[in-house]
SERO-4910 file (N, C-alpha, C, O; in steps of 0.05 Angstrom, whole numbers):
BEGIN
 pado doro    nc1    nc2    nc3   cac1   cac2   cac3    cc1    cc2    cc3    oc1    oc2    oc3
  Unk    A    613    297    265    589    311    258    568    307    279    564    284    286
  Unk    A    553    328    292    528    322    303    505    317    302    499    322    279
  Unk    A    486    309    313    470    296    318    452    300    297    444    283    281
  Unk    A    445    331    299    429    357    292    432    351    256    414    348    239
  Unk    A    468    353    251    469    353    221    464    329    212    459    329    188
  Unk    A    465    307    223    459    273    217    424    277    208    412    269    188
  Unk    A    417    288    225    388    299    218    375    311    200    354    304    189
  Unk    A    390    332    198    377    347    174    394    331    144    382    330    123
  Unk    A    413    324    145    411    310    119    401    285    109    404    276     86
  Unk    A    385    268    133    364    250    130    343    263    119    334    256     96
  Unk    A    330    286    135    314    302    121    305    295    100    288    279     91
  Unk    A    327    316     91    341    326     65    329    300     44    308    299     33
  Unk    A    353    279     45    345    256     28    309    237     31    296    222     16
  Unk    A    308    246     55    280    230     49    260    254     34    246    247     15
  Unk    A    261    280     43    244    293     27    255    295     -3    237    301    -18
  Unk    A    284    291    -17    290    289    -40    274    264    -46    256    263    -63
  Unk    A    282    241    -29    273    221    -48    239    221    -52    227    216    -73
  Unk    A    227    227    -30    194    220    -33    185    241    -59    164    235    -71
  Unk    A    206    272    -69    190    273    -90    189    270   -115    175    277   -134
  Unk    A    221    247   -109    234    238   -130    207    215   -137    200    210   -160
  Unk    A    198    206   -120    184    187   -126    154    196   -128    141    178   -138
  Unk    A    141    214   -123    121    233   -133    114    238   -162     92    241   -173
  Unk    A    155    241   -177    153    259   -204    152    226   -219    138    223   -239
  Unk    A    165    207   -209    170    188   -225    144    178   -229    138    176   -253
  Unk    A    118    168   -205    101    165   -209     89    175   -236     85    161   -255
  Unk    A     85    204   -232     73    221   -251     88    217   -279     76    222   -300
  Unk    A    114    208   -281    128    201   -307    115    173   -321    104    173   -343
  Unk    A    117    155   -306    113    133   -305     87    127   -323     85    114   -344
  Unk    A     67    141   -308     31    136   -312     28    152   -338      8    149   -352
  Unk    A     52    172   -346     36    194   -370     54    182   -388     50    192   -410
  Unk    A     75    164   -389     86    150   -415     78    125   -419     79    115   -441
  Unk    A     67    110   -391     49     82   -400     23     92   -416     11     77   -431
  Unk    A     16    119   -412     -5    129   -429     -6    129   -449    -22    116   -463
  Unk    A     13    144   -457     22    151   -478     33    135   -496     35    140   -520
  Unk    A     44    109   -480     49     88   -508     25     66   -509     28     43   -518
  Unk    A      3     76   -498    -22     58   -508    -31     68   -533    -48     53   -543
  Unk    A    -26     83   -544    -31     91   -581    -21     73   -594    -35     66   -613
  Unk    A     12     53   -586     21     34   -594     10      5   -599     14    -12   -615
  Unk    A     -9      8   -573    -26    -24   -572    -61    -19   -572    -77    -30   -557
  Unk    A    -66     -2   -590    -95      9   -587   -125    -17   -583   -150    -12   -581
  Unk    A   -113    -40   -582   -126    -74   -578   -131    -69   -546   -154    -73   -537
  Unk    A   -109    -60   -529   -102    -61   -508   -104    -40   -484    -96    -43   -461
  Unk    A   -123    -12   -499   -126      8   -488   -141      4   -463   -131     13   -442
  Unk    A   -162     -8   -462   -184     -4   -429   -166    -28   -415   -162    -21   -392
  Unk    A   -151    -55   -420   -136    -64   -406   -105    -42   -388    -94    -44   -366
  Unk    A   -103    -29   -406    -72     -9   -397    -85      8   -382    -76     12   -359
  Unk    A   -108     20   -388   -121     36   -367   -125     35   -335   -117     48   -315
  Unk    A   -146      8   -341   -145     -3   -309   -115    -14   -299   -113    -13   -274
  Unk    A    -94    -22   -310    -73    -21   -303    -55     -3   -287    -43     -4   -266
  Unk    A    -60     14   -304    -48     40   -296    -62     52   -273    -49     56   -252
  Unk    A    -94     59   -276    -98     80   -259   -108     55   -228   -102     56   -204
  Unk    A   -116     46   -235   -136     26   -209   -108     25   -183   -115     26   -160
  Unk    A    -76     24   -193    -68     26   -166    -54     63   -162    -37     67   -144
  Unk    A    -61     78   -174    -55    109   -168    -70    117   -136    -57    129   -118
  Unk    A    -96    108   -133   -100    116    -99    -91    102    -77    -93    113    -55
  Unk    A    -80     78    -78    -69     66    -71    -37     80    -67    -27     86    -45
  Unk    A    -28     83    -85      2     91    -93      2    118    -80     24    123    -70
  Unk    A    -14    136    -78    -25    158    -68    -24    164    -33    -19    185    -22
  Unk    A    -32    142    -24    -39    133      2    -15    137      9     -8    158     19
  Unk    A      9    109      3     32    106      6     45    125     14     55    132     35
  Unk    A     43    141    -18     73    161    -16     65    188      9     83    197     23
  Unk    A     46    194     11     32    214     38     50    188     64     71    190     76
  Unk    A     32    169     63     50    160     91     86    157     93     99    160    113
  Unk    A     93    153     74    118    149     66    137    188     82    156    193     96
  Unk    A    114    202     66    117    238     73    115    236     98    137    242    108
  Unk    A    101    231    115     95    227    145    112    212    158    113    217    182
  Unk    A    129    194    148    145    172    168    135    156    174    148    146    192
  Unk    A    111    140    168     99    110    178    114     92    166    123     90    144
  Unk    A    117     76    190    139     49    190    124     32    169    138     13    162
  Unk    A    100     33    159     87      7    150     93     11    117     95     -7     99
  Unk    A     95     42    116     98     51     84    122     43     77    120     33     55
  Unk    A    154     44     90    175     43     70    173     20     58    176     23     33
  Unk    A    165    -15     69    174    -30     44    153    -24     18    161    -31     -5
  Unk    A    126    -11     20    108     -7     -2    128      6    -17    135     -4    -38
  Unk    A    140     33     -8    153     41    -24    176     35    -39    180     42    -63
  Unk    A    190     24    -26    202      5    -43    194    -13    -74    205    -14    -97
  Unk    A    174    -23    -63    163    -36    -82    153    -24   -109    155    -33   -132
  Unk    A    143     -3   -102    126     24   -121    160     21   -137    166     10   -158
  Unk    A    174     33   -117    209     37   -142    218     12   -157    232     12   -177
  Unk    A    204    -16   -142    213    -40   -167    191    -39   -185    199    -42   -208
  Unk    A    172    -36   -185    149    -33   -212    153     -8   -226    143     -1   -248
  Unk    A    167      6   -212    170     31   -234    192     30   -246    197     36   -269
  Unk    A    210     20   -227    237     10   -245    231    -10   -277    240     -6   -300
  Unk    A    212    -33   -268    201    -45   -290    189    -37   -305    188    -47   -328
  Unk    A    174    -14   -298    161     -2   -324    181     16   -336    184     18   -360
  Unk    A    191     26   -324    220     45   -350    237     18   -368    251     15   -389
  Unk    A    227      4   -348    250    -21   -370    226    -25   -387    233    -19   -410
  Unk    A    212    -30   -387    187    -38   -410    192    -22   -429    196    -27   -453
  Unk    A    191      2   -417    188     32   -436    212     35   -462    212     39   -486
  Unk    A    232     30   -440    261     30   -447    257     18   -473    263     32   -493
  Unk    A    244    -13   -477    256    -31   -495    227    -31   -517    228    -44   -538
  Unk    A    206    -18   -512    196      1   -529    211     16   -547    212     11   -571
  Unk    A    226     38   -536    235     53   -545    261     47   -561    266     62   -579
  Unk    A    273     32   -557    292      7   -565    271     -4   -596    277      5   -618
  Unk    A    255    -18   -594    245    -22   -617    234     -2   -630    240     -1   -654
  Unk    A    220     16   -621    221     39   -640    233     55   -656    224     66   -677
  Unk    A    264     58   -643    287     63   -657    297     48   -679    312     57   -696
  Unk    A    286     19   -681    308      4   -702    281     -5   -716    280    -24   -732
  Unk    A    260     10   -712    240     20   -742    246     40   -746    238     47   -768
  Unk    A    259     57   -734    266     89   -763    265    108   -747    278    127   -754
  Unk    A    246    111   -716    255    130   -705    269    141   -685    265    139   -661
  Unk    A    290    155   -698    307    166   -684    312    166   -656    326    153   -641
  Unk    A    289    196   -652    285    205   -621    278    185   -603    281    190   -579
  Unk    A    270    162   -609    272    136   -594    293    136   -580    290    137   -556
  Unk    A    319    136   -591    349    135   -571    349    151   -551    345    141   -529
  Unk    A    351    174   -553    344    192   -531    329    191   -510    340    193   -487
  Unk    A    305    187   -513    284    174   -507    294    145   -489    290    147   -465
  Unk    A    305    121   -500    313    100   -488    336    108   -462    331     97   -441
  Unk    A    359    125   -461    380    135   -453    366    153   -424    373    150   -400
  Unk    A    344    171   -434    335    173   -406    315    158   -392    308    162   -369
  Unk    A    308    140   -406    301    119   -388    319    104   -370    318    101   -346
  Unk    A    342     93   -395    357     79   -371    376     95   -354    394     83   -343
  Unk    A    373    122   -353    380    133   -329    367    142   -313    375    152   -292
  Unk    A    335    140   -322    317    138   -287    320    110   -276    322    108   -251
  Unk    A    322     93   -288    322     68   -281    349     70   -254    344     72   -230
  Unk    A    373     70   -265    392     75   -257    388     94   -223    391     83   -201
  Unk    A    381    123   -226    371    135   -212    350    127   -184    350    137   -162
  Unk    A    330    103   -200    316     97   -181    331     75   -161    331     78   -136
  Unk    A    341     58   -173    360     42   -158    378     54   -141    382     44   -119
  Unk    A    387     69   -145    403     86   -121    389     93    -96    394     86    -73
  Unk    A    364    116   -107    339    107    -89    333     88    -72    323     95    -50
  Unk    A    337     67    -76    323     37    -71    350     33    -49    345     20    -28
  Unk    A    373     41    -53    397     32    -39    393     42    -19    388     28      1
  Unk    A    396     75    -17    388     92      4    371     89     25    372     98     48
  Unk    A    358     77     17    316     75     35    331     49     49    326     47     73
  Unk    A    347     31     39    351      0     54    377      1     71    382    -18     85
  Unk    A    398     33     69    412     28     83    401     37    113    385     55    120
  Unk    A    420     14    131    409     19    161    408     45    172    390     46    188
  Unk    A    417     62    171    422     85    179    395    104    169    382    122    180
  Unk    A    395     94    148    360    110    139    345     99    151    338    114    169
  Unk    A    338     84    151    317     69    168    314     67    194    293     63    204
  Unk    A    345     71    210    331     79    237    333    108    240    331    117    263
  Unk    A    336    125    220    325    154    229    298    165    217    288    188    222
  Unk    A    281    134    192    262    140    190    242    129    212    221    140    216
  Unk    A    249    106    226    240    103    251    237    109    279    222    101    297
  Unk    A    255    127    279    266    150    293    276    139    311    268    142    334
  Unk    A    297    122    307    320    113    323    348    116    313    365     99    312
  Unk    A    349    142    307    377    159    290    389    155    312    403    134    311
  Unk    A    391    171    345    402    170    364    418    152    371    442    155    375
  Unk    A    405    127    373    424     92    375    436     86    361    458     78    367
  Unk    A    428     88    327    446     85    319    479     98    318    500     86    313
  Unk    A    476    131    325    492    142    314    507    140    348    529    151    351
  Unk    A    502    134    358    529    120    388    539     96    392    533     78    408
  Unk    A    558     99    372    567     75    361    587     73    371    601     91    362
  Unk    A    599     57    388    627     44    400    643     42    372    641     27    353
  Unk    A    660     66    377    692     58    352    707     51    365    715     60    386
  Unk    A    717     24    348    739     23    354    765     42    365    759     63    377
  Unk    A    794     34    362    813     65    371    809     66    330    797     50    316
  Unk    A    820     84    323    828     91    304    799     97    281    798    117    268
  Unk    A    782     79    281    759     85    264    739    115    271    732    128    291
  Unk    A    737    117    249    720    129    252    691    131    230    688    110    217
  Unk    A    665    160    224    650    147    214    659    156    185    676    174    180
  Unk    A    646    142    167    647    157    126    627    149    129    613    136    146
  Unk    A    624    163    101    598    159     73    614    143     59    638    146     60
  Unk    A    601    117     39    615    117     21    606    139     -8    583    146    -15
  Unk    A    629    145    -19    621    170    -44    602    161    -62    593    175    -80
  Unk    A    593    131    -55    576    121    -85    548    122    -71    528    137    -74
  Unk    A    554    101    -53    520    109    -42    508    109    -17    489    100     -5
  Unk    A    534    130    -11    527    152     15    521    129     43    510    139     63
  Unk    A    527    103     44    522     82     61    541    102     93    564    110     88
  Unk    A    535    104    107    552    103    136    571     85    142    569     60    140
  Unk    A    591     97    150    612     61    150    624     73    173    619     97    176
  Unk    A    642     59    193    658     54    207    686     43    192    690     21    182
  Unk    A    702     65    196    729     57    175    748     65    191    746     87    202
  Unk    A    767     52    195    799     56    194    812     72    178    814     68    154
  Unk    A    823     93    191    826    118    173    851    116    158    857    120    135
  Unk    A    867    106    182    903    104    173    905     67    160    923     57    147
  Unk    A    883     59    168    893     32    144    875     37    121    886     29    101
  Unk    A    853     47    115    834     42     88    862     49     68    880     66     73
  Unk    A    861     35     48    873     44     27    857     37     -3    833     30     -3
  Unk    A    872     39    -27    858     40    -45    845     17    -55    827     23    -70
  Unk    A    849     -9    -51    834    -24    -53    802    -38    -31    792    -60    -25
  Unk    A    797    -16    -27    771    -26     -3    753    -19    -11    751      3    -22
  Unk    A    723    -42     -8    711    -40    -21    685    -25      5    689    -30     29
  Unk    A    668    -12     -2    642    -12     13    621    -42      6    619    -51    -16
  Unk    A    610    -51     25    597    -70     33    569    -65     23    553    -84     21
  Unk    A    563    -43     16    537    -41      0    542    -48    -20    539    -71    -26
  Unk    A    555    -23    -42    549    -21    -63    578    -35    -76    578    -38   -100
  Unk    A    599    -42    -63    614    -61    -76    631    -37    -90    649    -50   -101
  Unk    A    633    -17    -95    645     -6   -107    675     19    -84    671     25    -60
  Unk    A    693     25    -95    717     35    -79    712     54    -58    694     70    -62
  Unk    A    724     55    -36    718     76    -17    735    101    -24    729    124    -16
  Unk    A    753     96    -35    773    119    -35    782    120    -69    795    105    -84
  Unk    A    766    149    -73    759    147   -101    798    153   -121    821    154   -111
  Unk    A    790    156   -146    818    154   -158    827    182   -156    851    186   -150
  Unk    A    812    200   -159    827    229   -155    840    236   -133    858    252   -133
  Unk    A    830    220   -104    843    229    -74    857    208    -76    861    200    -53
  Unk    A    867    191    -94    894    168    -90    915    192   -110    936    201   -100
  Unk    A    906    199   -132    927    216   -145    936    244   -129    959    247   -122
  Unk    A    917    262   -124    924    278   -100    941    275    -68    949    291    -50
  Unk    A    942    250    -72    958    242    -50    981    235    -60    999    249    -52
  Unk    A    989    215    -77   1008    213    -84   1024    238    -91   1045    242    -80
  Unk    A   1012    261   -115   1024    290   -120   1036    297    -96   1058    308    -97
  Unk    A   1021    292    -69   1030    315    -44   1053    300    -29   1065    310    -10
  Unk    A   1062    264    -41   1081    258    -36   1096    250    -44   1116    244    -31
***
């Protein structure tokens, strides 16, 4: 693949992720709101909680949009407090349910699949390959001395860059990020069918 397409699907994922993290923001701040009706003792404390770091958080995600080196670990961080606040939310919603209401479940289920979601996020932003094309040293990295036989992948879970051995990977190999298989179960059965 070239240079050009290594490029535009950095793009790609950093403008997915920055407005992934835009919407979550905005999720985040209007259901910590919204479950201050729950602790009405605690309302002007949740308030300044909530809003006192929004211009701050604001700042960030603009530099984050721009490519400043100083923003990615902030942002990062923004995705572990937001991760913690869906888990808060989460187990809100968890107790709400096992007083009687229902839509609570639902409610808990997409939480813990932003949660889920954001962590993937969080993987992405820390693998090397993002980071030096958000520093704009995509070029170096991507002239990479292969070995004979390797060449580059994704892994399918979380898109990490690898240098792999094409004719040895087999089905037990793991990616070094995310720990999970390189060579998923459908292209082990499809192979086997074609032999």
């Amino acid at each position: 693949m070239e240079g050009g397409d290594w490029e535009a699907r950095f793009e790609q994922a950093h403008k997915q992720s920055g407005w992934m993290l835009v919407f979550t923001i905005v999720l985040v701040v209007f259901l910590l709101y919204s479950a201050m009706a729950i602790i009405p003792e605690l309302q002007s404390l949740l308030l300044i909680v909530i809003f006192l770091p929004l211009p701050f958080t604001y700042f960030v995600t603009r530099a984050y949009f721009q490519r400043k080196n100083w923003a990615l670990p902030w942002v990062i961080l923004i995705w572990i407090v937001s991760i913690a606040a869906c888990f808060i939310l989460m187990l809100i919603e968890l107790y709400s349910f096992a007083n009687g209401n229902r839509w609570s479940i639902v409610q808990c289920f997409l939480l813990l699949y932003l949660c889920k979601a954001m962590l993937n996020r969080i993987q992405m932003i820390n693998d090397g390959h993002f980071r030096a094309w958000y520093d704009s040293n995509l070029s170096t990295m991507l002239n990479i001395n292969l070995n004979l036989g390797e060449v580059l992948a994704s892994c399918p879970h979380c898109q990490s860059l690898l240098a792999v051995n094409a004719l040895t990977l087999d089905a037990e190999d793991l990616c070094p990020n995310c720990s999970q298989r390189l060579v998923l179960e459908h292209t082990i059965s499809n192979l086997a069918e074609e032999e």
